[in-house]
VEXTITI-808255 format. One record per atom (N, C-alpha, C, O): x, y, z; atom name. Coordinates in steps of 0.2 Angstrom, whole numbers. Each point is the difference from the previous one (the first is absolute). Layout:
residues N
REC     u     v     w name
REC     X     Y     Z   CA
...
//
This chain:
residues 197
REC     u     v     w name
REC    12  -124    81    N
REC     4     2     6   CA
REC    -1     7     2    C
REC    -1     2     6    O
REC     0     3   -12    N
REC     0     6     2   CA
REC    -7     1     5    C
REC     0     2     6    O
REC    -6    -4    -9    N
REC    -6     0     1   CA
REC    -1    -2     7    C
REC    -5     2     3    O
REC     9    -7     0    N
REC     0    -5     6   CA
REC     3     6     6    C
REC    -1     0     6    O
REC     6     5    -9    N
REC     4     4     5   CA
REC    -3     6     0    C
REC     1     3     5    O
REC    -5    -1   -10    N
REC    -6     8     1   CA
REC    -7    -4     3    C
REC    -4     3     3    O
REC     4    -9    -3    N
REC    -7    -2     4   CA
REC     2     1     6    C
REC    -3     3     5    O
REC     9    -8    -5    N
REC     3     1     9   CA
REC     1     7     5    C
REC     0     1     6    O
REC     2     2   -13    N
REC     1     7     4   CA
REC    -8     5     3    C
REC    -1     4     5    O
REC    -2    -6   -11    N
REC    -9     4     2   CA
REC    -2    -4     7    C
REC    -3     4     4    O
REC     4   -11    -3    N
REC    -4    -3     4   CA
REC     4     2     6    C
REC    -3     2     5    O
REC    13    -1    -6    N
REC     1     5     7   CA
REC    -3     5     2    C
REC    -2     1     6    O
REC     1     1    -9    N
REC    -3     8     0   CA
REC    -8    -4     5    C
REC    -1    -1     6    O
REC    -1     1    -9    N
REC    -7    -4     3   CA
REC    -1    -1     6    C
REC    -4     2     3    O
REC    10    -6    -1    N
REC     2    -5     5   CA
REC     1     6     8    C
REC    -2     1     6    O
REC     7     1   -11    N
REC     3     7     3   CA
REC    -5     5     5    C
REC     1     2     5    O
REC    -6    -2   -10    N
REC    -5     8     3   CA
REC    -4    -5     4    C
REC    -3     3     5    O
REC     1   -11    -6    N
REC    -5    -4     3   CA
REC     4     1     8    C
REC    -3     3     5    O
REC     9    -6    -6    N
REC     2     2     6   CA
REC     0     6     5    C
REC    -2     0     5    O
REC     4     4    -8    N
REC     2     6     3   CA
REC    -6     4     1    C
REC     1     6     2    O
REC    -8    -7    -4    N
REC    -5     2     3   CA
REC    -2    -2     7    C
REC    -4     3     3    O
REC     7   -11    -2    N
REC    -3    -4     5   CA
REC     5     2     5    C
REC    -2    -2     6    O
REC     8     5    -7    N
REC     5     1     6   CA
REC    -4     8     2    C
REC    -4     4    -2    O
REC     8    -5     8    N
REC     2     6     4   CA
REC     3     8    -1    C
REC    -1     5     3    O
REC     5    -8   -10    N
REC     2     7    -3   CA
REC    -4     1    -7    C
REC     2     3    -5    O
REC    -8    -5     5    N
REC    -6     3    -5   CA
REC    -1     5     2    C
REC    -5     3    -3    O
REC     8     2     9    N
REC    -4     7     3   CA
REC     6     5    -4    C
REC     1     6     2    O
REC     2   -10    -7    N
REC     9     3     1   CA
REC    -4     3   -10    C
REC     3     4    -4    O
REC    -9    -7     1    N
REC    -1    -2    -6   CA
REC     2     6    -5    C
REC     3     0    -6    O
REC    -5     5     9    N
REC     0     8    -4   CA
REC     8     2     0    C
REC     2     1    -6    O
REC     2    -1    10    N
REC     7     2    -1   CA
REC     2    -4    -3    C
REC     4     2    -4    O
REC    -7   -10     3    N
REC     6    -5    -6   CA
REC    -3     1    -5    C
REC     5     2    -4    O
REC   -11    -1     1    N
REC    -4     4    -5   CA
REC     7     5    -4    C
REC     4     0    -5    O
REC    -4     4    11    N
REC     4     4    -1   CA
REC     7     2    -3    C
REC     2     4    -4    O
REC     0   -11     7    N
REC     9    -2    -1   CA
REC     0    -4    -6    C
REC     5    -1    -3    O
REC   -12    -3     1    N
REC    -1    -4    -6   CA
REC     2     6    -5    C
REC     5     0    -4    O
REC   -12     4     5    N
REC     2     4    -4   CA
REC     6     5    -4    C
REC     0     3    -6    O
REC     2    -3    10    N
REC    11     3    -1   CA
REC     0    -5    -5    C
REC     0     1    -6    O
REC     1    -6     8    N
REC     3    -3    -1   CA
REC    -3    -4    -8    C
REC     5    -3    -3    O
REC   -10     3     1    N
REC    -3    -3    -6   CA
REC     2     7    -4    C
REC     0    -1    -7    O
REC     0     7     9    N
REC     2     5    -4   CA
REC     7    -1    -3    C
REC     1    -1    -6    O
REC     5     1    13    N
REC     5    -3    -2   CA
REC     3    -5    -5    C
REC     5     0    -4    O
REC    -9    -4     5    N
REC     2    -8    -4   CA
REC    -4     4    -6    C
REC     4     0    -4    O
REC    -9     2     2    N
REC    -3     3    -8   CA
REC     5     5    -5    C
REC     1     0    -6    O
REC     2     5    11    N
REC     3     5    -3   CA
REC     7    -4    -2    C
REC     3     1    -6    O
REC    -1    -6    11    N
REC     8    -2    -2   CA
REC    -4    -4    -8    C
REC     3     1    -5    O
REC    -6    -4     6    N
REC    -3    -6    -7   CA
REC    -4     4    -6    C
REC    -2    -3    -5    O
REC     3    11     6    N
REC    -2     5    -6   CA
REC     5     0    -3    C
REC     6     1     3    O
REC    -7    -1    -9    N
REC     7     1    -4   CA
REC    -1     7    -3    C
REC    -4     3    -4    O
REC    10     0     7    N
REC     3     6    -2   CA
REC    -7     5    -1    C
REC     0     4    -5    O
REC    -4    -3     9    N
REC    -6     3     2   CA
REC    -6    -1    -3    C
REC    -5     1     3    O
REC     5    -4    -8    N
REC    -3     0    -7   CA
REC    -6    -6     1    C
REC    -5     0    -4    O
REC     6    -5     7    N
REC    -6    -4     1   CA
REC    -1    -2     8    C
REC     4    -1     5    O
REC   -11     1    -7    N
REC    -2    -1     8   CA
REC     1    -9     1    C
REC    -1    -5    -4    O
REC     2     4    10    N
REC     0    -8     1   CA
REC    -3     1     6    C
REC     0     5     4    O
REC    -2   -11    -2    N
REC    -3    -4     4   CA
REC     4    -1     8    C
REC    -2    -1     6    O
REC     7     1    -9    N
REC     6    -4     3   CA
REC     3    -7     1    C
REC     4    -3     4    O
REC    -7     2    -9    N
REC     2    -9    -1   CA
REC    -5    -3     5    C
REC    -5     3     3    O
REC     7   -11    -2    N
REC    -1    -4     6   CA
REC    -1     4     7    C
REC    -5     1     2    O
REC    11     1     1    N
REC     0     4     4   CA
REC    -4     4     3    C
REC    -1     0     6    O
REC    -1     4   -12    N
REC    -4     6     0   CA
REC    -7    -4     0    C
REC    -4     2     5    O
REC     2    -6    -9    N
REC    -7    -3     1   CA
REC    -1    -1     8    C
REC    -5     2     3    O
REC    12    -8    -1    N
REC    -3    -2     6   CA
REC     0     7     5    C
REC    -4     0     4    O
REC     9     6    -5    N
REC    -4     4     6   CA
REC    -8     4     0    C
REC    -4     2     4    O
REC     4    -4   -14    N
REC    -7     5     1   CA
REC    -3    -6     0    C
REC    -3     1     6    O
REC     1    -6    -7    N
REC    -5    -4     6   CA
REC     1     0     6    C
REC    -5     2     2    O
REC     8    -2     0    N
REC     2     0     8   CA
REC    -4     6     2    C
REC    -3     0     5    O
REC     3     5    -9    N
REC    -1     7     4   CA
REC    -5     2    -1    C
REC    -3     4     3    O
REC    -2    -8    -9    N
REC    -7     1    -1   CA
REC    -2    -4     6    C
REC    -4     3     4    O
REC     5   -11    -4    N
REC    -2    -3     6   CA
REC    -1     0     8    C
REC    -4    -2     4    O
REC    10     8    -4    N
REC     0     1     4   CA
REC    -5     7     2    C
REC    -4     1     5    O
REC     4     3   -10    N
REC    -4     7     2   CA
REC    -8    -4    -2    C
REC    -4     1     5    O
REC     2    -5    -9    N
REC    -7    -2    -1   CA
REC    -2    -3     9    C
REC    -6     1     4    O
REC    12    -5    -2    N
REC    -2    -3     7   CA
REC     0     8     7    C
REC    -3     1     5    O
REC     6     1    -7    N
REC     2     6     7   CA
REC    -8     2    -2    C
REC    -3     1     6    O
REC     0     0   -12    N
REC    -6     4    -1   CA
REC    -5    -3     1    C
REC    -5     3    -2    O
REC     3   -10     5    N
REC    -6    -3    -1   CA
REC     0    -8    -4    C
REC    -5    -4    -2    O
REC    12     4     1    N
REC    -1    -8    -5   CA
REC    -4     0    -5    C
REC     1     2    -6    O
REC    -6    -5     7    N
REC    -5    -3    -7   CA
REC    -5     6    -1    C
REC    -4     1    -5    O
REC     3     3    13    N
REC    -7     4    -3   CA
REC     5     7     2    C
REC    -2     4     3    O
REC    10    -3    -7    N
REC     3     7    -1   CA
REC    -3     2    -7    C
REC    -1    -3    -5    O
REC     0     9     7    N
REC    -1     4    -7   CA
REC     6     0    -4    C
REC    -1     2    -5    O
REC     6    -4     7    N
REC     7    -2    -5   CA
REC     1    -6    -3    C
REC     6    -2    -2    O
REC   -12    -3     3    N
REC     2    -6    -3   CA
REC     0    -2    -7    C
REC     2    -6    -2    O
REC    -7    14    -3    N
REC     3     1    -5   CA
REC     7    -2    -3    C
REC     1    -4    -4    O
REC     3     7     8    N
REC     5    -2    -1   CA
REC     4    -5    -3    C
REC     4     1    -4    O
REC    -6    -7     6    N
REC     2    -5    -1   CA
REC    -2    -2    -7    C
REC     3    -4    -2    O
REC    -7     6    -3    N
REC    -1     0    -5   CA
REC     5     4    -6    C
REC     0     0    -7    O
REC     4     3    10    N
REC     5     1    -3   CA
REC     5    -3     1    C
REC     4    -3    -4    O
REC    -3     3     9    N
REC     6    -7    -2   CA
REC     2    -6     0    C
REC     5    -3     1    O
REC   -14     2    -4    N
REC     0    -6    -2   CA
REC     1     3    -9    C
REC    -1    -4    -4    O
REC     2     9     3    N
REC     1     0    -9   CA
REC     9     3     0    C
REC     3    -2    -5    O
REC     0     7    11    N
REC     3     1    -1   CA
REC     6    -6     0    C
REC     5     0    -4    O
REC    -7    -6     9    N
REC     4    -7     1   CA
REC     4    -4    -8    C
REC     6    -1    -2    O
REC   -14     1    -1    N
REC     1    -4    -6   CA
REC     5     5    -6    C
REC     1    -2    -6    O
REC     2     9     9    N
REC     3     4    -4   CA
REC     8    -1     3    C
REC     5    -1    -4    O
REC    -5     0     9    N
REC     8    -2     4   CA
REC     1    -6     0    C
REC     4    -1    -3    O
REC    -8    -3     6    N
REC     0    -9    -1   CA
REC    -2    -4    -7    C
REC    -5     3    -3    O
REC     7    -9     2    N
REC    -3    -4    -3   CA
REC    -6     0     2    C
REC    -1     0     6    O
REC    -6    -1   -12    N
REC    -6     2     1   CA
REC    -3    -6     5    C
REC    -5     1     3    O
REC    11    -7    -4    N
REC    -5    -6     6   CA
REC     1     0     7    C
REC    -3    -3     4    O
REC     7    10    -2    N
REC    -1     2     8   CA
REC    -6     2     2    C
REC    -1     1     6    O
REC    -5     0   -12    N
REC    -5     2     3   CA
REC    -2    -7     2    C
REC    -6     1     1    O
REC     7    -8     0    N
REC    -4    -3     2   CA
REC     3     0     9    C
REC    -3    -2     4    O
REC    10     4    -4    N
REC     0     0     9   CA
REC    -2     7     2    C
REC     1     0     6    O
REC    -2     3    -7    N
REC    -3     7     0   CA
REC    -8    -1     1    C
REC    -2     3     5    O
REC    -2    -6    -7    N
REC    -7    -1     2   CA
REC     1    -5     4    C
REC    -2     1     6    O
REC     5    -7    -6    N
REC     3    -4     6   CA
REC     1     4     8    C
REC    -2     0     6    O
REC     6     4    -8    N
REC     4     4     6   CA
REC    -8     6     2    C
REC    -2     1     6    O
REC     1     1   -10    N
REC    -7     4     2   CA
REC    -6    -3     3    C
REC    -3     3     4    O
REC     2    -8    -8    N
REC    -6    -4     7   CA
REC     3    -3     8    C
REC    -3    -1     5    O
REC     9     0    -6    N
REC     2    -4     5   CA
REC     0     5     7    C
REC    -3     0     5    O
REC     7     4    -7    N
REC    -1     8     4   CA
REC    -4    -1     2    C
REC    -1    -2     6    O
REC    -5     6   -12    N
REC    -5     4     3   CA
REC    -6    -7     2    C
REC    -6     2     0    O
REC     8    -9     0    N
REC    -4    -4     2   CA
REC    -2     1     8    C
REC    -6     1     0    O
REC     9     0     6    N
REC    -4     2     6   CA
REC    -3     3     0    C
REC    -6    -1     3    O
REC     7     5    -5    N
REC    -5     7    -2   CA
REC    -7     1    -3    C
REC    -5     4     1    O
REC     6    -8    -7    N
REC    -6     0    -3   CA
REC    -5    -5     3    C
REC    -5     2     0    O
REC     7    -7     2    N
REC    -6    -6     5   CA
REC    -2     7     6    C
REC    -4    -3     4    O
REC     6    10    -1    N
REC    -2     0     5   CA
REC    -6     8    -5    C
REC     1     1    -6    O
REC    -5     1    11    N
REC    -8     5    -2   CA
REC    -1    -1    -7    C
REC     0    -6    -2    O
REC    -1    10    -3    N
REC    -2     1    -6   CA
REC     1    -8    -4    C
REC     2     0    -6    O
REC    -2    -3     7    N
REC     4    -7    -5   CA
REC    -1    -1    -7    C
REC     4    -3    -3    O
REC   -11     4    -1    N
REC    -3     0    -5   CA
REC     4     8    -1    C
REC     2    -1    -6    O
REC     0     6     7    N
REC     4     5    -3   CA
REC     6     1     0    C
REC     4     4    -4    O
REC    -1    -7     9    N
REC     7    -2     0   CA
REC     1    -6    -5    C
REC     6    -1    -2    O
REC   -10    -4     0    N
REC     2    -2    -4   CA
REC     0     1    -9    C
REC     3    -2    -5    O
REC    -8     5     6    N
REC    -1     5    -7   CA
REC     7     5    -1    C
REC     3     1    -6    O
REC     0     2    11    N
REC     6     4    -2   CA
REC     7    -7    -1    C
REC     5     0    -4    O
REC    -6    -4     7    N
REC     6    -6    -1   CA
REC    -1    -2    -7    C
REC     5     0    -4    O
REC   -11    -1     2    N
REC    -1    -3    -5   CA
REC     1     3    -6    C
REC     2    -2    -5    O
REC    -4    11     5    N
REC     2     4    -6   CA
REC     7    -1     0    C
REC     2     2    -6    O
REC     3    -4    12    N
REC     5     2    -2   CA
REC     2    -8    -6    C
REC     1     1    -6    O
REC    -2    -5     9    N
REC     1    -6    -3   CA
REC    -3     1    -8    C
REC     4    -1    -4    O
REC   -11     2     3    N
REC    -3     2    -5   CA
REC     3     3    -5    C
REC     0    -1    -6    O
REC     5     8     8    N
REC     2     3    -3   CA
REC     9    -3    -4    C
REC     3     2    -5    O
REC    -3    -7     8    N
REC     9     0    -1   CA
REC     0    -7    -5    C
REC     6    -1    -1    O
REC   -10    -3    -1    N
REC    -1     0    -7   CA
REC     2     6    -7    C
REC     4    -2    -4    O
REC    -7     8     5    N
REC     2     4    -3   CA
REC     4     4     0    C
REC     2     3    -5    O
REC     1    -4    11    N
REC     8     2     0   CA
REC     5    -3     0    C
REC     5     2    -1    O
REC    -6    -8     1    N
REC     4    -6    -5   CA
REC    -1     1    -8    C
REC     5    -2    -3    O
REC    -9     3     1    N
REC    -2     2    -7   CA
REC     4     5    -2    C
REC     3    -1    -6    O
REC    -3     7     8    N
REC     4     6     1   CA
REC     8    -2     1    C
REC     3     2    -5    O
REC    -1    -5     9    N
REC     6     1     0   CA
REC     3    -6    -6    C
REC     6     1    -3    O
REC    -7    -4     2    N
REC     0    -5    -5   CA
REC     1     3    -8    C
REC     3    -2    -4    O
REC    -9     8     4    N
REC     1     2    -8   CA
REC     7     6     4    C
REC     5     1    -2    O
REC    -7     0     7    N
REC     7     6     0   CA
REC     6    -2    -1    C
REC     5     4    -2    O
REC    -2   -13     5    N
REC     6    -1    -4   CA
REC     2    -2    -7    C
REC     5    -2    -3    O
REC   -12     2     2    N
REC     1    -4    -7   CA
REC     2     7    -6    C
REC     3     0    -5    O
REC    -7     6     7    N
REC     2     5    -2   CA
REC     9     2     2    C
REC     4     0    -5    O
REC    -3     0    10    N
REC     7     0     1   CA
REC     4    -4    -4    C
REC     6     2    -1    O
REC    -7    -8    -2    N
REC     6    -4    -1   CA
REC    -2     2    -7    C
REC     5     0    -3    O
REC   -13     1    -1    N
REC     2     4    -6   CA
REC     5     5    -2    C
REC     3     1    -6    O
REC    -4     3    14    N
REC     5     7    -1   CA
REC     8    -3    -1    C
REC     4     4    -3    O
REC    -2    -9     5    N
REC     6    -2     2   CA
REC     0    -2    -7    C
REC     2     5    -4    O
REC    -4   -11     2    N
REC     0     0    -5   CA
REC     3     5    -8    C
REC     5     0    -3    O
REC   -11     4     3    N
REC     0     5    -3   CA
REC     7     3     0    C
REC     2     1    -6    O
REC     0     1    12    N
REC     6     3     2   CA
REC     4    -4    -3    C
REC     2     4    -5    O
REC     0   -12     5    N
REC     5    -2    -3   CA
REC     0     0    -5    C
REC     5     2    -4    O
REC    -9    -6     1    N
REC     1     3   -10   CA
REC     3     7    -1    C
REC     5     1    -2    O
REC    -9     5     4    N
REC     4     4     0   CA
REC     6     1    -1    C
REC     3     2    -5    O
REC     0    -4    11    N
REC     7     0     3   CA
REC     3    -5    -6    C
REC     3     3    -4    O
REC    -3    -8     4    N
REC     0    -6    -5   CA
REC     3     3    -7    C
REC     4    -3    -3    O
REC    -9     8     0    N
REC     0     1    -6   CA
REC     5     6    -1    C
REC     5    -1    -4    O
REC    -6     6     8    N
REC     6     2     2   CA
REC     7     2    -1    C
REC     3     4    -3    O
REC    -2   -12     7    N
REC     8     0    -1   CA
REC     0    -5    -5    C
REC     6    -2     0    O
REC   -10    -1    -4    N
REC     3    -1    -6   CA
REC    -1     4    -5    C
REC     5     0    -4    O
REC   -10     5     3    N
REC     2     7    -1   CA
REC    10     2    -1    C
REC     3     1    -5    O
REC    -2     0     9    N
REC     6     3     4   CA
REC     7    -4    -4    C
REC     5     2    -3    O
REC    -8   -10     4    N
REC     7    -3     0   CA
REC     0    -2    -7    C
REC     5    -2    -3    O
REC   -11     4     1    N
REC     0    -4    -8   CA
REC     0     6    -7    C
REC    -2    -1    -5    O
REC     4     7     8    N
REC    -5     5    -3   CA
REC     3     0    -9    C
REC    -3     1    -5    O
REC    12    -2     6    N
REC     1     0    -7   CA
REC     1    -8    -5    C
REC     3     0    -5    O
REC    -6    -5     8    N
REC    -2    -6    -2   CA
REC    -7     0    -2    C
REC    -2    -5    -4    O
REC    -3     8     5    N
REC    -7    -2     0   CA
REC    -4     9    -7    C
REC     3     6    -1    O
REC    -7    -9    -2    N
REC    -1     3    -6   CA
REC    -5     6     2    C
REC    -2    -1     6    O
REC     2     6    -9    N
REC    -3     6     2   CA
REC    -9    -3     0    C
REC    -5     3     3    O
REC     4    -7    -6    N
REC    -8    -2     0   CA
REC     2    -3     8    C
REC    -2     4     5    O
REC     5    -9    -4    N
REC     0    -4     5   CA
REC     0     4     6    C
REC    -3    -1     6    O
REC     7     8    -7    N
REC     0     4     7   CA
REC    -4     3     0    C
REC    -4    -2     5    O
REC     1     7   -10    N
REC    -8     0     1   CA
REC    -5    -3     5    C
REC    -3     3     5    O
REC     2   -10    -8    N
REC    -2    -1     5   CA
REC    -1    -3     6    C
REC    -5    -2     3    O
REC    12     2    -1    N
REC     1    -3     6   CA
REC    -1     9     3    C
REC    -4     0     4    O
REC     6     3    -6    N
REC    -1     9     3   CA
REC   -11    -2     0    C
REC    -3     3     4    O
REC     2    -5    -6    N
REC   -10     1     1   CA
REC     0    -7     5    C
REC    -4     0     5    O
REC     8    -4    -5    N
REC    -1    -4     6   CA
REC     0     4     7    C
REC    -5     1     4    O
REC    12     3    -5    N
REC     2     6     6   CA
REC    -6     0     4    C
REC    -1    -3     6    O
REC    -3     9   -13    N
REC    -3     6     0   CA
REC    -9    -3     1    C
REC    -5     4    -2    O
REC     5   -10     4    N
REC    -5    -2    -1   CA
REC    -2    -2     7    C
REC    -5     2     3    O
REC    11    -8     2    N
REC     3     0     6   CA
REC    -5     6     5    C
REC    -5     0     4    O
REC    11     5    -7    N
REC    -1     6     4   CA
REC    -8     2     1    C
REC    -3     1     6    O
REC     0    -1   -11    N
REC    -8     3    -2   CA
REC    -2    -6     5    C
REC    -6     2     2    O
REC     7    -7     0    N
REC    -3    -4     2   CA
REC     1    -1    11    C
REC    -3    -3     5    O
REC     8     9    -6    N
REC     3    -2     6   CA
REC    -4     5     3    C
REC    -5    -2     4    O
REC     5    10    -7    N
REC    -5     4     1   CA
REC    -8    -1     0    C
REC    -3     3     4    O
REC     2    -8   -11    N
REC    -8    -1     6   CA
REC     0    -3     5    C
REC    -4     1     4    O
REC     8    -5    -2    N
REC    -3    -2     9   CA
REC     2     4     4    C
REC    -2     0     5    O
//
């Protein structure tokens, strides 16, 4: 379900900027650019915790920084901007905020777009930039997949931890000075492990 609600929200965003280039207030692109931008600041800083880590800013924040790339890559020339780079970062940064299978409405939502466009001049090079992106998000599926798995080791980790702990705490004068031992190197072992990632 989660995966079905971060897909629908990419493909708004999509849908969004398809539109709103074909309207009348596509001459408006730079000031919303702009107001995006407030505002994808805002929603990241509110989703930093106590200054100390940077986020993305959630869902939220994805959908405005898609929005705001698609929208600046389209204000610059669409498929032949020099900013269409772009787009290959958030096809990595996606699978870091999203479950990793949004990357398949994400190349969904990017050919569909940039489909008008690429059938018109260059077509053999406009499909070649379609297709690195599609090419690439394989491997940013790959990516984001060891990166939860690495997380939920950390979680893990964390809970024994914590686990060990409080029975530590609550057992300290039931449990034999061997046995505390080595629940204290379970601790201490925990921690060295939290530290390598």
């Amino acid at each position: 379900m989660r995966v079905l609600l971060q897909s629908l929200l990419l493909l708004f965003s999509f849908a969004l900027v398809f539109l709103w280039q074909a309207s009348p207030l596509s001459s408006y692109t730079l000031p919303i650019i702009g107001f995006l931008i407030v505002i994808y600041i805002v929603s990241s800083l509110a989703q930093t915790k106590k200054g100390k880590q940077v986020s993305l800013g959630g869902p939220l924040g994805m959908f405005i920084l898609n929005t705001i790339i698609l929208l600046f890559v389209f204000s610059t020339g669409g498929l032949s901007s020099g900013f269409f780079f772009l787009l290959y970062f958030v096809v990595f940064a996606l699978v870091f905020v999203f479950e990793p299978y949004t990357i398949i409405a994400f190349a969904i939502g990017i050919v569909l777009t940039f489909m008008p466009e690429a059938i018109k001049g260059d077509v053999v090079g406009n499909f070649v930039k379609l297709g690195s992106i599609i090419l690439i998000s394989p491997l940013a599926f790959f990516f984001g997949k060891e990166y939860r798995k690495s997380d939920e080791r950390d979680d893990t980790i964390e809970s024994i931890g914590k686990d060990v702990k409080e029975v530590i705490e609550k057992e300290k004068g039931k449990i034999s000075k061997e046995d505390l031992s080595k629940l204290s190197e379970v601790v201490k072992e925990t921690e060295e492990l939290r530290e390598e990632d």
